[in-house]
MIKOLLUM-721158 format. One record per residue: chain; x, y, z of N, C-alpha, C in turn. Coordinates in Angstrom, 1 decimal. Atoms other than C-alpha are relative to their C-alpha. Layout:
// MIKOLLUM-721158
<pt chain="A" n_u="X" n_v="Y" n_w="Z" ca_u="X" ca_v="Y" ca_w="Z" c_u="X" c_v="Y" c_w="Z"/>
...
This chain:
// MIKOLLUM-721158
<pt chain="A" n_u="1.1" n_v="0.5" n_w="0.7" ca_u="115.1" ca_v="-182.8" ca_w="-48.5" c_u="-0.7" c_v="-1.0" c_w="0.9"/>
<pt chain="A" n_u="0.7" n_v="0.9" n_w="-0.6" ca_u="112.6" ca_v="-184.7" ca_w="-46.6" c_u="-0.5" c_v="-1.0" c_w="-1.0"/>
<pt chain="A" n_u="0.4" n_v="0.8" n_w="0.9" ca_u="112.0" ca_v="-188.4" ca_w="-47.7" c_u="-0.9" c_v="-1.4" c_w="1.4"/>
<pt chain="A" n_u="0.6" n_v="0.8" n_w="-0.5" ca_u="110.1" ca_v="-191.3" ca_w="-46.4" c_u="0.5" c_v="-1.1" c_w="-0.4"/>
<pt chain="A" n_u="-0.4" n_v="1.4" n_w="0.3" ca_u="111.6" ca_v="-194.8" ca_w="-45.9" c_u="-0.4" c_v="-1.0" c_w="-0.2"/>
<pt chain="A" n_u="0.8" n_v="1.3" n_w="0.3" ca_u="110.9" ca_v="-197.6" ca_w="-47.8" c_u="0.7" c_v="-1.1" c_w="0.8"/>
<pt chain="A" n_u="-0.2" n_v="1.1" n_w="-0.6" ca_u="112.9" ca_v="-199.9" ca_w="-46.1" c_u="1.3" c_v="1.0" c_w="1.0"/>
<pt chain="A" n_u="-0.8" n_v="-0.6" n_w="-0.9" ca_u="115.3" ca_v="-199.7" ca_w="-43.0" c_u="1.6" c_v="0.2" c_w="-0.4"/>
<pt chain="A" n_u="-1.4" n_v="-0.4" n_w="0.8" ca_u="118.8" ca_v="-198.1" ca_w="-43.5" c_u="0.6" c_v="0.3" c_w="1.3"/>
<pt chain="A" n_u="-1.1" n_v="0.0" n_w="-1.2" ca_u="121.4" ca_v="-198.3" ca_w="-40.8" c_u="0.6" c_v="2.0" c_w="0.1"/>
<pt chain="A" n_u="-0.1" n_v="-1.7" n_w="-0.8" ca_u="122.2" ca_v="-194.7" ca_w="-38.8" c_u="-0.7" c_v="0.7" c_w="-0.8"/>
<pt chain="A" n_u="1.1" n_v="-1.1" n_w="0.5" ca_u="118.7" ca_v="-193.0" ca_w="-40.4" c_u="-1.1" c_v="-0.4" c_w="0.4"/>
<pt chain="A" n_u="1.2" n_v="0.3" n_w="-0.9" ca_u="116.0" ca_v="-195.1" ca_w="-39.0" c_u="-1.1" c_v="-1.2" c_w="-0.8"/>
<pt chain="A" n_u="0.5" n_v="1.2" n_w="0.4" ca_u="113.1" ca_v="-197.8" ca_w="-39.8" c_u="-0.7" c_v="0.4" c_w="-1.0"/>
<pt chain="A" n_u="0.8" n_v="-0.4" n_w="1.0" ca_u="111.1" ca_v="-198.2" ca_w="-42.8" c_u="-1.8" c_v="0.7" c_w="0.7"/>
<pt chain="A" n_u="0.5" n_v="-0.9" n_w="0.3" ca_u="108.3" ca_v="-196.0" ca_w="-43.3" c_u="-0.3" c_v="1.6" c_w="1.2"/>
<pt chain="A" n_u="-0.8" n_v="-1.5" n_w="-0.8" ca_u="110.0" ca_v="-192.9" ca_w="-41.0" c_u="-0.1" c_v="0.9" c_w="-0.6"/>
<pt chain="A" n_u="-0.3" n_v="-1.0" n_w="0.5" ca_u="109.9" ca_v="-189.5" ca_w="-42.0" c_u="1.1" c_v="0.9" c_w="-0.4"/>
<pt chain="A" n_u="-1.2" n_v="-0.4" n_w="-0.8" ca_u="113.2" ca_v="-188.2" ca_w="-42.1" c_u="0.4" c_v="1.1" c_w="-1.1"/>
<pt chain="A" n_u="-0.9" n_v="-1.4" n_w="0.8" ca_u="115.2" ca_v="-184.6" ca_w="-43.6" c_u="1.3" c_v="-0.7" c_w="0.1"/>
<pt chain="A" n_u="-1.3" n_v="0.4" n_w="0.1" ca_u="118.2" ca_v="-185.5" ca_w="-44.9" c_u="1.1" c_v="0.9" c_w="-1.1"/>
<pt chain="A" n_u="-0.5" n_v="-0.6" n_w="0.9" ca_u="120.8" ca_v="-184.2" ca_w="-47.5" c_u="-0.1" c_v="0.5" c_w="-1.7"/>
<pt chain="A" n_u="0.3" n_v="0.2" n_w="1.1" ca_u="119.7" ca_v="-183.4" ca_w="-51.1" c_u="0.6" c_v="-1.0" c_w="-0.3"/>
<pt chain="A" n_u="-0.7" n_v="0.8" n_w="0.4" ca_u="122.4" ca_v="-185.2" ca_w="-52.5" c_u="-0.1" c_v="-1.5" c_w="0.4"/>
<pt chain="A" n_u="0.0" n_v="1.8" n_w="-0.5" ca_u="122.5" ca_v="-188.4" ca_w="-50.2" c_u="-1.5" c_v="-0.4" c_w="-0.3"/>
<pt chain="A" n_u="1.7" n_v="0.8" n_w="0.6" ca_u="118.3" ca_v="-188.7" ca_w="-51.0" c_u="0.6" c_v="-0.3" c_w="-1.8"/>
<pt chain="A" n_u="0.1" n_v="0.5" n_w="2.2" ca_u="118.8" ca_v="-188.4" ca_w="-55.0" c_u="0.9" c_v="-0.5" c_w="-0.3"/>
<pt chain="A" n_u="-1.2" n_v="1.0" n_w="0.5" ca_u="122.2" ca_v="-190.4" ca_w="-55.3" c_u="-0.1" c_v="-1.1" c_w="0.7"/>
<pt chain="A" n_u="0.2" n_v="0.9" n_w="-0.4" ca_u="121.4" ca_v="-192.7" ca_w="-53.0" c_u="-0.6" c_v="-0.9" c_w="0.1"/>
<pt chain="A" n_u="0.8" n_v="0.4" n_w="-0.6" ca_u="118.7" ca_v="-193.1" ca_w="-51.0" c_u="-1.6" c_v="-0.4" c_w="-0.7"/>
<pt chain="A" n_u="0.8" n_v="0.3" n_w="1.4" ca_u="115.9" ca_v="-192.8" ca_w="-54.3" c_u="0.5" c_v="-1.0" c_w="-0.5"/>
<pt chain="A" n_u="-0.2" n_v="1.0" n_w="0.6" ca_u="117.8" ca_v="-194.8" ca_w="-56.4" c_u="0.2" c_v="-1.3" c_w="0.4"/>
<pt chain="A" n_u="0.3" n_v="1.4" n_w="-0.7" ca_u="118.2" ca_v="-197.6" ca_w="-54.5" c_u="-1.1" c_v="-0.9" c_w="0.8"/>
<pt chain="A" n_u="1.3" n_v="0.5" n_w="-0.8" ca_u="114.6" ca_v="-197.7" ca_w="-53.3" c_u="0.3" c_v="0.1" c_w="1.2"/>
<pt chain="A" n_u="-0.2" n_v="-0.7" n_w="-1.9" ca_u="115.5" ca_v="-197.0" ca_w="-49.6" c_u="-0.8" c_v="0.9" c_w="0.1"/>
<pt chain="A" n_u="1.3" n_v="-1.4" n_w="-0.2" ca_u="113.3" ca_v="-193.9" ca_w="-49.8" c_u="-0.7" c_v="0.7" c_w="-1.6"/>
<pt chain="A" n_u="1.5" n_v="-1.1" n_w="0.8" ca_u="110.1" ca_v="-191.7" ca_w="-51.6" c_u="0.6" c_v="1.2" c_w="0.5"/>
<pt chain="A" n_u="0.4" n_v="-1.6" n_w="-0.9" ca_u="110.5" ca_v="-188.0" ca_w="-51.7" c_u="-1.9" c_v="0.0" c_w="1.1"/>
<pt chain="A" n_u="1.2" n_v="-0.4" n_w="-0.6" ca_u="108.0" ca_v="-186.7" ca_w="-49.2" c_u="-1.0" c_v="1.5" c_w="-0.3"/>
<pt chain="A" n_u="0.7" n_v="-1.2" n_w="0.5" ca_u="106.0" ca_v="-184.5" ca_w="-51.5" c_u="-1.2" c_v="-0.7" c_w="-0.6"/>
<pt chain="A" n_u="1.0" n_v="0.7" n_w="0.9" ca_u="102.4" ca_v="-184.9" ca_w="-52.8" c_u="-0.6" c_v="-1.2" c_w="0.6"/>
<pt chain="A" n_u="1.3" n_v="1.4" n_w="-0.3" ca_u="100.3" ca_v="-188.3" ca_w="-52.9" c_u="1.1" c_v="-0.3" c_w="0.9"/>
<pt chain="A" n_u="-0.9" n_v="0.4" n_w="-0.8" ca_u="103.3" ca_v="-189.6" ca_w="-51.1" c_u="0.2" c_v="0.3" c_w="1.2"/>
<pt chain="A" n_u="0.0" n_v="-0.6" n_w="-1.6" ca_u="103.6" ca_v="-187.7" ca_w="-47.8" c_u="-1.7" c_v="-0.1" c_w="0.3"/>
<pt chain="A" n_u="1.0" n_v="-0.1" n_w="-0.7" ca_u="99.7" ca_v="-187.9" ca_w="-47.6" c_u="-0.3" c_v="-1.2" c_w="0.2"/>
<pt chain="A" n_u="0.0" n_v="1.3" n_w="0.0" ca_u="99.7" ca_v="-191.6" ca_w="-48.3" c_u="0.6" c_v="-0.2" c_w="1.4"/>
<pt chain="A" n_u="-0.8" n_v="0.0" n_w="-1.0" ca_u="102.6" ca_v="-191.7" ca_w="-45.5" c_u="-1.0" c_v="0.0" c_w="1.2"/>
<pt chain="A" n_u="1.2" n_v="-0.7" n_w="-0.9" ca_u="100.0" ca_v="-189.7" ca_w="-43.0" c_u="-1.5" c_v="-0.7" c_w="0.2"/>
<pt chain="A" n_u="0.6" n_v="1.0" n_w="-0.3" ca_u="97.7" ca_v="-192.2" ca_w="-43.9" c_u="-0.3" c_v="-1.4" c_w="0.6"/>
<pt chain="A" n_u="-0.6" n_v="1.5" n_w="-0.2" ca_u="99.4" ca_v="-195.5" ca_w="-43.5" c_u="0.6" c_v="0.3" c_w="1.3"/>
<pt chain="A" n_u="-0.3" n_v="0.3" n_w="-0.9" ca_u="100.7" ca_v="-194.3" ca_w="-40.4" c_u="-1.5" c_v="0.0" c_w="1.5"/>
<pt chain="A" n_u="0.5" n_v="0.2" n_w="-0.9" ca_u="97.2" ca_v="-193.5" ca_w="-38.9" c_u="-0.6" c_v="-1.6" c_w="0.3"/>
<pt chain="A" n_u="0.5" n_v="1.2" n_w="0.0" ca_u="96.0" ca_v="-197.0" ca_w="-40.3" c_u="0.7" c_v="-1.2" c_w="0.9"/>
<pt chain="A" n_u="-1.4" n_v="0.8" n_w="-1.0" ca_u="99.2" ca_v="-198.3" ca_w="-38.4" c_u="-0.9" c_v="0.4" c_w="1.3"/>
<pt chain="A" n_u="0.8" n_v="-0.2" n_w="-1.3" ca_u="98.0" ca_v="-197.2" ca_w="-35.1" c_u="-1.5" c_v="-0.6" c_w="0.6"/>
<pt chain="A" n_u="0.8" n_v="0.3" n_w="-0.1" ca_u="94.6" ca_v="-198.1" ca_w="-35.6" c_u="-0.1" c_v="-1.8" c_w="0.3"/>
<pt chain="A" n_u="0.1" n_v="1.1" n_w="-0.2" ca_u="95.6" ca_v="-201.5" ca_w="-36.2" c_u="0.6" c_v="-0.6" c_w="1.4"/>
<pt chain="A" n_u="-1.1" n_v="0.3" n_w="-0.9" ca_u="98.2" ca_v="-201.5" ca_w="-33.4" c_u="-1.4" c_v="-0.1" c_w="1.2"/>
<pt chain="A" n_u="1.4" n_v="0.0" n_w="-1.1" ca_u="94.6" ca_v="-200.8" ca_w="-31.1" c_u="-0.4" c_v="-1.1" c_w="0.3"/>
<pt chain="A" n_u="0.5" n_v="1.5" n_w="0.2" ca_u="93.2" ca_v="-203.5" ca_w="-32.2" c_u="0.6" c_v="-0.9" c_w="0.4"/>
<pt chain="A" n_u="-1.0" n_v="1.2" n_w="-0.7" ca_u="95.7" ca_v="-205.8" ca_w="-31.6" c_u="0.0" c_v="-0.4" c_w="1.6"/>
<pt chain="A" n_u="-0.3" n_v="0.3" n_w="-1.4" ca_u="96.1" ca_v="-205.0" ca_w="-28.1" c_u="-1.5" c_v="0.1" c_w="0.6"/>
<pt chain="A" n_u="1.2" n_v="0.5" n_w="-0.6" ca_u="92.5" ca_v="-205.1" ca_w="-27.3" c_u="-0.6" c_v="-1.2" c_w="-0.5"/>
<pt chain="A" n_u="0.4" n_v="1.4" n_w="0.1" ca_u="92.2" ca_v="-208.7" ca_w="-28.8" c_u="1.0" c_v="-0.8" c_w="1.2"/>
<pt chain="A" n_u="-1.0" n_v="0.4" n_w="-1.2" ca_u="95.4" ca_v="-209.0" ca_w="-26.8" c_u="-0.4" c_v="-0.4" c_w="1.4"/>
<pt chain="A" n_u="0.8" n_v="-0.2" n_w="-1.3" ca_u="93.6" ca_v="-208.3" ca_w="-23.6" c_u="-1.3" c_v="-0.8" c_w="-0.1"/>
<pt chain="A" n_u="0.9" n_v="0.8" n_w="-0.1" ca_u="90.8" ca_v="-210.4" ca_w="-24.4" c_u="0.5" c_v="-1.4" c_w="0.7"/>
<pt chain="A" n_u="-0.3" n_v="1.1" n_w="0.6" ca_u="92.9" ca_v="-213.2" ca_w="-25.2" c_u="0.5" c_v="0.1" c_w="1.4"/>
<pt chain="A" n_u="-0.8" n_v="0.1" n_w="-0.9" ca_u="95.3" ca_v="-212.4" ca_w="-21.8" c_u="-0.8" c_v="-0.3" c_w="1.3"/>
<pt chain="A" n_u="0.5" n_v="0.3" n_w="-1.0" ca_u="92.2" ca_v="-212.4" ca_w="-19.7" c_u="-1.0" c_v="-1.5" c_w="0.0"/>
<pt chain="A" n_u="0.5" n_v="1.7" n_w="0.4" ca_u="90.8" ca_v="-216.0" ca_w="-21.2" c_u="1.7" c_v="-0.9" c_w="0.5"/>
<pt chain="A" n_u="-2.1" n_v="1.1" n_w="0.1" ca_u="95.1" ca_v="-217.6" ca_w="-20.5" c_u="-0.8" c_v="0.1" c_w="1.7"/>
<pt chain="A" n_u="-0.2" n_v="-0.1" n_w="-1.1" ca_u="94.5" ca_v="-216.3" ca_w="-17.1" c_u="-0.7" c_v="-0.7" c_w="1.1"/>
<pt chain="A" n_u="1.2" n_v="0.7" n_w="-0.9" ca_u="91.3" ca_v="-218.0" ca_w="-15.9" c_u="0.2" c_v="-1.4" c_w="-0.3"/>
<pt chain="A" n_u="-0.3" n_v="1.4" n_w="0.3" ca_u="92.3" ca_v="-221.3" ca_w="-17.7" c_u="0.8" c_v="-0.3" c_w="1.0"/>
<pt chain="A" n_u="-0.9" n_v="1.1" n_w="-0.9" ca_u="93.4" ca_v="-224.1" ca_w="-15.8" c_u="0.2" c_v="-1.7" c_w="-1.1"/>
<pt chain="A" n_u="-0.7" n_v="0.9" n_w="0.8" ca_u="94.5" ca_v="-227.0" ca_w="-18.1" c_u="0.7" c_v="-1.5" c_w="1.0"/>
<pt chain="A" n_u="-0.4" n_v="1.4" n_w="-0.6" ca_u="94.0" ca_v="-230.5" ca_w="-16.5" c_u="0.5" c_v="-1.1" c_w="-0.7"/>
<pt chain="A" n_u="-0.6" n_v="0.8" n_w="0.7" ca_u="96.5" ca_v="-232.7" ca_w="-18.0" c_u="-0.5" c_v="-1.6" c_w="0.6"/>
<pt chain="A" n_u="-0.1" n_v="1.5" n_w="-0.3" ca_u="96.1" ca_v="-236.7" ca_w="-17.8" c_u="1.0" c_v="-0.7" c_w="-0.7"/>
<pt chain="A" n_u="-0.9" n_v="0.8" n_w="0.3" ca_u="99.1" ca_v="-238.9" ca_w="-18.1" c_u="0.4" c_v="-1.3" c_w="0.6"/>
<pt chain="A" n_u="-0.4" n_v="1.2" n_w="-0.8" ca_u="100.6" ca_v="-242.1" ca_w="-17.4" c_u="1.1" c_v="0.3" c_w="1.0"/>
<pt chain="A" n_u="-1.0" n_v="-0.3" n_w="-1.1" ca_u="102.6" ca_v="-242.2" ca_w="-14.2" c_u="0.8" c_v="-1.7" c_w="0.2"/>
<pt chain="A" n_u="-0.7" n_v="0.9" n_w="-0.5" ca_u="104.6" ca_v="-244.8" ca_w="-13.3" c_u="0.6" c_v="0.1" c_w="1.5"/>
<pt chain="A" n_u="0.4" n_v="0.1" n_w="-1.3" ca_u="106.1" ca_v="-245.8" ca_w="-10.0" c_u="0.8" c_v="1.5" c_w="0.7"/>
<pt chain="A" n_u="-0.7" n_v="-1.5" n_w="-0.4" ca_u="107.5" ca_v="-242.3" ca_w="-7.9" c_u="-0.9" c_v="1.4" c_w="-0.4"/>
<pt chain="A" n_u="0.6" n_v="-0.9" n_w="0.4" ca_u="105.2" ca_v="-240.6" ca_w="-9.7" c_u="0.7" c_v="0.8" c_w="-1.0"/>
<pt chain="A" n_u="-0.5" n_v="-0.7" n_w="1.1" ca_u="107.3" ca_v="-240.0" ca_w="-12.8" c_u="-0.6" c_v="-0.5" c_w="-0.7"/>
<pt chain="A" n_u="0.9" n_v="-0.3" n_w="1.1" ca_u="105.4" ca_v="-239.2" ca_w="-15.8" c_u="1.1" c_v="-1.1" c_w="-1.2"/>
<pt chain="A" n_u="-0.3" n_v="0.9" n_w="0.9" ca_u="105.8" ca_v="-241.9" ca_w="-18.8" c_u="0.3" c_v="1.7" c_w="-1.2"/>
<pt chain="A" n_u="-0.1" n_v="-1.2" n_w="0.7" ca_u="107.4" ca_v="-239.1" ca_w="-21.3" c_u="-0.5" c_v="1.3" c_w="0.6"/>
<pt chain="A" n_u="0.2" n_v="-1.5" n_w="-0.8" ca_u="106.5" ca_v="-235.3" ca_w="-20.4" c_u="-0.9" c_v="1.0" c_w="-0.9"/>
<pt chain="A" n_u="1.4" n_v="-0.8" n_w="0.7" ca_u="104.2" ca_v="-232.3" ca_w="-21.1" c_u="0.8" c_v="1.4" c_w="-0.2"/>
<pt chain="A" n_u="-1.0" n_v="-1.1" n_w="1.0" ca_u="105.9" ca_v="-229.8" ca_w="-23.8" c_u="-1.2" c_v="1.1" c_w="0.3"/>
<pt chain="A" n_u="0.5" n_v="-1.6" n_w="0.1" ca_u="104.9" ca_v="-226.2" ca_w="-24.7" c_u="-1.1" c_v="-0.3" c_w="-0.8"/>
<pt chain="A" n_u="1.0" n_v="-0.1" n_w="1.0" ca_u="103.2" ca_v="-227.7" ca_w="-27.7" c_u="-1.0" c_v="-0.9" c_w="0.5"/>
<pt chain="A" n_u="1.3" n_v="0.7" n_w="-0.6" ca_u="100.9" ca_v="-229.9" ca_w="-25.5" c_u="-0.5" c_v="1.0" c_w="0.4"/>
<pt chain="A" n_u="0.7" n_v="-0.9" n_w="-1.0" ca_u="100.1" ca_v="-227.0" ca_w="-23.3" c_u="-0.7" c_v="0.6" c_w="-1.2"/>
<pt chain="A" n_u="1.2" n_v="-0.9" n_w="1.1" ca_u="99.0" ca_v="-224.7" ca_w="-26.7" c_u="-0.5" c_v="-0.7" c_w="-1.1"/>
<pt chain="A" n_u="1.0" n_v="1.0" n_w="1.0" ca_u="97.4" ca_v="-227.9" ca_w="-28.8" c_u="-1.2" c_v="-0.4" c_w="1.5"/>
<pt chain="A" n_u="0.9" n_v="-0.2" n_w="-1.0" ca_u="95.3" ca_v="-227.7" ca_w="-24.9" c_u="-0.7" c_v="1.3" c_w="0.0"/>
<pt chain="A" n_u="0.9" n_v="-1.4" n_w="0.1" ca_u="94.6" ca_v="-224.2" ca_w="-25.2" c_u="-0.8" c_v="0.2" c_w="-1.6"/>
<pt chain="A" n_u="0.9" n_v="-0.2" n_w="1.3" ca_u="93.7" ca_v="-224.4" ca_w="-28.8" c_u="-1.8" c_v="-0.7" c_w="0.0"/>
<pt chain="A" n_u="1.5" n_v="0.8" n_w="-0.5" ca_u="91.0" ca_v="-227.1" ca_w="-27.8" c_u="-1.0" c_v="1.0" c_w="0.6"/>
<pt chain="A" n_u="0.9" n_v="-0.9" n_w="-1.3" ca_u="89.6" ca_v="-224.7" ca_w="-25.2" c_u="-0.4" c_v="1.6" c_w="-1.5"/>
<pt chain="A" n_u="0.3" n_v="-0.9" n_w="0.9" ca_u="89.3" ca_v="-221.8" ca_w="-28.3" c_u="0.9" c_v="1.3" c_w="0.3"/>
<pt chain="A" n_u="-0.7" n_v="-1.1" n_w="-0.3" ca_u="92.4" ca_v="-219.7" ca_w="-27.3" c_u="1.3" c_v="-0.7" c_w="-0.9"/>
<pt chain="A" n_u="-1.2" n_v="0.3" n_w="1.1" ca_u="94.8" ca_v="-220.2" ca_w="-30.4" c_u="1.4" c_v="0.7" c_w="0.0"/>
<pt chain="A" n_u="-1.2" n_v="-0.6" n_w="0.0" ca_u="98.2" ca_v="-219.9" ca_w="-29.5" c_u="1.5" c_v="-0.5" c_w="-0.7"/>
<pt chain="A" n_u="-1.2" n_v="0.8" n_w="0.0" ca_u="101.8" ca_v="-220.6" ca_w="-30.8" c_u="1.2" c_v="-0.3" c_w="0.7"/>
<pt chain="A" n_u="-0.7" n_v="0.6" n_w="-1.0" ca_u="103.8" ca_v="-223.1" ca_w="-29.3" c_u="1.3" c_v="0.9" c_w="0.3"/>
<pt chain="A" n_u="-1.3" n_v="-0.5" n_w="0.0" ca_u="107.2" ca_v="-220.8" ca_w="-29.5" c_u="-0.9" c_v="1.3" c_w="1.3"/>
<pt chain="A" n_u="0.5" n_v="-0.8" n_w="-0.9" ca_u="105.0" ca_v="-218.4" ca_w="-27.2" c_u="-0.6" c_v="-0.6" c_w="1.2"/>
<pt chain="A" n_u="0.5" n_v="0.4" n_w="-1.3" ca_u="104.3" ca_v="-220.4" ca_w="-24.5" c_u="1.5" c_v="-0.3" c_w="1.0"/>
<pt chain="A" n_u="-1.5" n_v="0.4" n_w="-0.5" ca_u="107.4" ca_v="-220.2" ca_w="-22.2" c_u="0.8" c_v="-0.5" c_w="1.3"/>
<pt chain="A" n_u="0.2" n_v="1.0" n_w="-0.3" ca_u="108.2" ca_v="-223.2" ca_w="-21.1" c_u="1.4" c_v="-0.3" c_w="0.0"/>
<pt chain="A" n_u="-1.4" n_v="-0.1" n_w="0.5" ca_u="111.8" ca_v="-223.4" ca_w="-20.0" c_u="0.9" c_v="-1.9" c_w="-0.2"/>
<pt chain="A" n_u="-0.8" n_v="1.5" n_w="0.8" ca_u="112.5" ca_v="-227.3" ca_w="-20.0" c_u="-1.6" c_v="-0.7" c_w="0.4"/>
<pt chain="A" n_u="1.4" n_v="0.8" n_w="0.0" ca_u="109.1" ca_v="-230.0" ca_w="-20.2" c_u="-0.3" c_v="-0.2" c_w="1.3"/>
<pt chain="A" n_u="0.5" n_v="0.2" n_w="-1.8" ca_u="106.9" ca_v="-230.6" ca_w="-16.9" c_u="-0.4" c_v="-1.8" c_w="-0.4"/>
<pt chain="A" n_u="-0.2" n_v="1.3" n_w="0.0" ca_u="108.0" ca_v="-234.6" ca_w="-16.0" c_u="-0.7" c_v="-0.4" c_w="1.8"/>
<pt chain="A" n_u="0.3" n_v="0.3" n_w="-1.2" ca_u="106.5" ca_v="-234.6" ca_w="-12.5" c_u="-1.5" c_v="0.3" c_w="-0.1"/>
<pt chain="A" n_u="1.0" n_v="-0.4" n_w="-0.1" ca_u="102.9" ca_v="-234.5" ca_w="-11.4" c_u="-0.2" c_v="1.3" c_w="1.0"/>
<pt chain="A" n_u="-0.1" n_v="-1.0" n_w="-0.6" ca_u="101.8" ca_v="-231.3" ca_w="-10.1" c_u="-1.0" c_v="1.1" c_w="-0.1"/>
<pt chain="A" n_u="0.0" n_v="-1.0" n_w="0.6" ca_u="100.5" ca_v="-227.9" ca_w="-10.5" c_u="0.2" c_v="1.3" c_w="-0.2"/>
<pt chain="A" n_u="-1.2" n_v="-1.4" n_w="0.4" ca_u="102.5" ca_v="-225.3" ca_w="-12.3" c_u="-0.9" c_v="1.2" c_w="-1.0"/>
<pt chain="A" n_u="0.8" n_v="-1.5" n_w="0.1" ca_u="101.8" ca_v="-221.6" ca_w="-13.4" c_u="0.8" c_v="-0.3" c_w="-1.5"/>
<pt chain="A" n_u="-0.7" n_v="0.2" n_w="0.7" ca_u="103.1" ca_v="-221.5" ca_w="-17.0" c_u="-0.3" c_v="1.4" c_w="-0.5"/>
<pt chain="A" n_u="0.5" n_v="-1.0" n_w="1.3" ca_u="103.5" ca_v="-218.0" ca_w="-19.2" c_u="0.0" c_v="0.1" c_w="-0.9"/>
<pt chain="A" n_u="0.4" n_v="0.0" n_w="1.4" ca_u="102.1" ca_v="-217.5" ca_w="-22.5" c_u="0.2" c_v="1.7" c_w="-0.7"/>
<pt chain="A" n_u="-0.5" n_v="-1.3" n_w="0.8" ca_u="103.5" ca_v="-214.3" ca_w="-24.7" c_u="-1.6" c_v="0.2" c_w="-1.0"/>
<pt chain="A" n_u="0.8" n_v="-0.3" n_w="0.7" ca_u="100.8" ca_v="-212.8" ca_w="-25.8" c_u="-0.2" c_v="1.4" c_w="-1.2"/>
<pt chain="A" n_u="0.2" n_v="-1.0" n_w="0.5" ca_u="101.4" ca_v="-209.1" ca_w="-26.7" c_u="1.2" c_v="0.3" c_w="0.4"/>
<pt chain="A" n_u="-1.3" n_v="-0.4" n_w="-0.9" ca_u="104.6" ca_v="-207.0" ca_w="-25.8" c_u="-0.2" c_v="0.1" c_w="1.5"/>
<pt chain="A" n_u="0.3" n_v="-0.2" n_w="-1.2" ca_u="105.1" ca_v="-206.7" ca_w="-22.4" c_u="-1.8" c_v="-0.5" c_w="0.6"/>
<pt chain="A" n_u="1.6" n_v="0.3" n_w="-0.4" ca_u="101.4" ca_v="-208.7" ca_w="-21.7" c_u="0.5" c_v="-1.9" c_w="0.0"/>
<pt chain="A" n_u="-0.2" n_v="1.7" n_w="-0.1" ca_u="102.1" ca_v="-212.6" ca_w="-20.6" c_u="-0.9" c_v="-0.5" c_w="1.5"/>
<pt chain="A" n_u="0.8" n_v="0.6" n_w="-1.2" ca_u="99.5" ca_v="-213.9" ca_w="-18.5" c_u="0.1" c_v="-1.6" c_w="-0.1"/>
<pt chain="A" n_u="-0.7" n_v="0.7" n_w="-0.2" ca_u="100.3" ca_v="-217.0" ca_w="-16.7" c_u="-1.8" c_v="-0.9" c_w="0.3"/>
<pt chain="A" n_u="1.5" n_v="1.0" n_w="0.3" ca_u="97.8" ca_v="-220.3" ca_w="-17.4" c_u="0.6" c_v="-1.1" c_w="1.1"/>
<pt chain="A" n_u="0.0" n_v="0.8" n_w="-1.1" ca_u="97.3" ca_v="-222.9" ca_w="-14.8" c_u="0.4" c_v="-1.5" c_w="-0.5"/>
<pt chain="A" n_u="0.1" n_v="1.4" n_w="0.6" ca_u="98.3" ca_v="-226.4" ca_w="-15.6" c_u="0.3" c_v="-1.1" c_w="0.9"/>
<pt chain="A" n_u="0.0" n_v="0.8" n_w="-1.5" ca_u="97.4" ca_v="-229.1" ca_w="-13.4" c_u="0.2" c_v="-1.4" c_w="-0.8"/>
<pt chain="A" n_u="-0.6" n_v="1.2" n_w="0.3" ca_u="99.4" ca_v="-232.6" ca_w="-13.9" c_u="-0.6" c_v="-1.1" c_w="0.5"/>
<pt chain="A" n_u="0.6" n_v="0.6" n_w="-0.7" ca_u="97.5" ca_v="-235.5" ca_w="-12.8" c_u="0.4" c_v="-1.4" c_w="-0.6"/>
<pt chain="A" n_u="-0.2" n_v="1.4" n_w="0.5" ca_u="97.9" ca_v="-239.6" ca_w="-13.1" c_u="-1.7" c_v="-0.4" c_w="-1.1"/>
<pt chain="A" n_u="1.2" n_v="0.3" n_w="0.9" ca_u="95.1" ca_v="-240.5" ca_w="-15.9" c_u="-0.3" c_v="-1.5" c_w="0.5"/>
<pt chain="A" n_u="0.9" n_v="1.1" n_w="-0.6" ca_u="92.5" ca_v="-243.1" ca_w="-15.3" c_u="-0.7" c_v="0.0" c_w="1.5"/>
């Protein structure tokens, strides 16, 4: 019987999959427990639907993606801080400084996506990467400077 998953089910695959399976394990199981739709009718065309609208969106995504990856990449992000004497920075410049900088600029990111493996405490300037899409992390410029 071929059924379509409503949600994911360990050794058959992720929700909304198409999958042939056993009569018995769909209608004793996999139905009754809402895990799966037969795939007959409104249902399989629905399915055929929802997966072209899936794709479509998945497009989209990655060509805002690509917008967004080639605005990270041209940015350069002039920080100003207090320095003290050596040239160490009074406190330091987090992930969430760098994407409450990029938000300013009109590229709205979140801080858990900017990856930033421990705070930048020195003046300088460093390349930093930002997760934008799968496999897509373009790296933004951030230039450390003494303010005033």
């Amino acid at each position: 019987m071929k059924v379509i998953l409503t949600n994911d089910v360990a050794k058959l695959g992720k929700s909304g999959e198409l999958k042939e399976v056993a009569d018995g394990y769909a209608r004793n199981y996999l139905i009754p427990n809402k895990f799966a739709v037969p795939a007959a009718g409104g249902a399989y065309r629905a399915w055929q639907h929802d997966i072209a609208s899936r794709e479509d969106k998945r497009k989209r995504e990655r060509e805002e993606a690509d917008i967004y990856a080639t605005r990270i990449a041209s940015t350069t992000l002039t920080m100003g801080v207090k320095v003290g004497e050596g040239g160490k920075l009074y406190g330091s410049i987090t992930a969430k400084d760098i994407a409450d900088a990029l938000g300013r600029r009109g590229i709205v990111v979140d801080r858990h996506k900017v990856d930033l493996d421990e705070p930048l405490k020195t003046l300088g300037t460093y390349k930093v990467a930002v997760k934008v899409y799968a496999g897509m992390t373009p790296e933004v410029t951030v230039v450390v400077e003494p303010k005033g």
